[in-house]
C-alpha positions as CSV (number, residue, x, y, z in Angstrom):
1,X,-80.8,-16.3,-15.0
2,X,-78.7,-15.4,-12.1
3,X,-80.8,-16.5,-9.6
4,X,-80.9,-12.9,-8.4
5,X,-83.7,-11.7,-5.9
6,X,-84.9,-8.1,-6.5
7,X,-87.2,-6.6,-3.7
8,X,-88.5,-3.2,-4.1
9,X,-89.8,-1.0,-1.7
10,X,-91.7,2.1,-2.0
11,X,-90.8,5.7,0.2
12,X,-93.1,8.5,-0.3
13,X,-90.5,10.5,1.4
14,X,-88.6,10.1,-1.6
15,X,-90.7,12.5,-4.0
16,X,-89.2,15.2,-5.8
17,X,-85.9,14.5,-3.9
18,X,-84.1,14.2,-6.6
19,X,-82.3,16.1,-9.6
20,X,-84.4,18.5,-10.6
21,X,-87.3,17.9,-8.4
22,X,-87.7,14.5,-10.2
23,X,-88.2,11.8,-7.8
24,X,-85.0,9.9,-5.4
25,X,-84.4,6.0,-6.3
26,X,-81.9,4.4,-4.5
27,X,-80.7,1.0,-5.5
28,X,-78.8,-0.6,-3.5
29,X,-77.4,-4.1,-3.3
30,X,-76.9,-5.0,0.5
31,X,-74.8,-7.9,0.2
32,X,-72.2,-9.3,-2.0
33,X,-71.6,-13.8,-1.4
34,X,-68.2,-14.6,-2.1
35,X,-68.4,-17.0,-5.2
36,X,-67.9,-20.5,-5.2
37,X,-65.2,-21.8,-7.7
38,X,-63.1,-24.8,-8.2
39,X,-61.6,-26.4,-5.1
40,X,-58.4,-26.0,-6.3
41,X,-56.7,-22.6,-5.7
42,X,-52.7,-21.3,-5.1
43,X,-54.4,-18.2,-3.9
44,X,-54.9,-19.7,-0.3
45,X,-55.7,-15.3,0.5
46,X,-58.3,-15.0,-1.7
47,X,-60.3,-17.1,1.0
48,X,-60.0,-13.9,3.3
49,X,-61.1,-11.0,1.3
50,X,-63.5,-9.8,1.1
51,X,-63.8,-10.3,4.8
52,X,-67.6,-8.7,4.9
53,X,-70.3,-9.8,3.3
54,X,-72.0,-6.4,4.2
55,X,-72.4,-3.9,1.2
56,X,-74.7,-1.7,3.4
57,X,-74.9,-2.1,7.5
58,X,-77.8,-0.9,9.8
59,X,-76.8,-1.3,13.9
60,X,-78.8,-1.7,17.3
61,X,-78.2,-1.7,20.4
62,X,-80.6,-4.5,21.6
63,X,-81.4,-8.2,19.9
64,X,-84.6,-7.9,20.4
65,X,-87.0,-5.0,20.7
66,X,-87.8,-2.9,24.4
67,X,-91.4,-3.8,25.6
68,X,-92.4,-0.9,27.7
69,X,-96.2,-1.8,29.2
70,X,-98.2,1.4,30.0
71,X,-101.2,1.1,31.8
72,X,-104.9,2.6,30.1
73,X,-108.1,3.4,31.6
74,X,-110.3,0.3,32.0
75,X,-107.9,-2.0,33.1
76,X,-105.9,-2.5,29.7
77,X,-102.7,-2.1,29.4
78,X,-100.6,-1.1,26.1
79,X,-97.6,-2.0,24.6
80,X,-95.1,0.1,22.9
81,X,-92.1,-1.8,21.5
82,X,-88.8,0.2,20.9
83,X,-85.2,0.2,19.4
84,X,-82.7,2.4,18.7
85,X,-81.3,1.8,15.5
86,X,-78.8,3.6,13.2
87,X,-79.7,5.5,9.5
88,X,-77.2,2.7,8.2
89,X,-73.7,3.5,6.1
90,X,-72.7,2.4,2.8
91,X,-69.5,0.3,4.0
92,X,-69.6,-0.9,0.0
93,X,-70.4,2.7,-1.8
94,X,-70.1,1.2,-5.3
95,X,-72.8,-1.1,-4.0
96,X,-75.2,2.3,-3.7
97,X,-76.8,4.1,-6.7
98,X,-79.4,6.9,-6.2
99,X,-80.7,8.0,-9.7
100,X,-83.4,11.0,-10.5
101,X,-85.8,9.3,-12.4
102,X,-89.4,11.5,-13.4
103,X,-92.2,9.3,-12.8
104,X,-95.3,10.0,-15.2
């Protein structure tokens, strides 16, 4: 009704993590848009905040990933790509919820 997108992904890593030894979920909403209403507005401010559209932020140090060629018997060569990324931070914590759930 919204037009809201929900994507879920699955992390085996997240079994039994939670309360109780029932499983982790984490929802998370990682951006918020600023809505859109009438053109007319005193509030000339409201324009700036929130300033970050960013509920959840994950950084790198490179645009693109690191090719690094290593050569392999035969003649072929191999190629490992590479980044260094960070675990992320909640920048918007009320945008994060983990909740126990039991799956049966």
């Amino acid at each position: 009704m919204n037009d809201d997108e929900i994507i879920w992904a699955y992390d085996d890593t997240l079994i039994g993590k939670g309360a109780n030894g029932t499983d982790l979920v984490i929802v998370a909403m990682p951006e918020v848009e600023k809505p859109q209403g009438s053109d007319f507005n005193t509030n000339e401010f409201a324009k700036l905040a929130p300033g970050l559209d960013a509920c959840t932020l994950q950084l790198c140090d490179m645009a693109a990933p690191r090719e690094i060629p290593t050569p392999l018997p035969g003649g072929a060569i191999d190629v490992l790509s590479e980044m260094r990324i960070t675990s992320g931070w909640g920048v918007r914590p009320e945008a994060i919820r983990l909740v126990s759930m039991k799956f049966q």
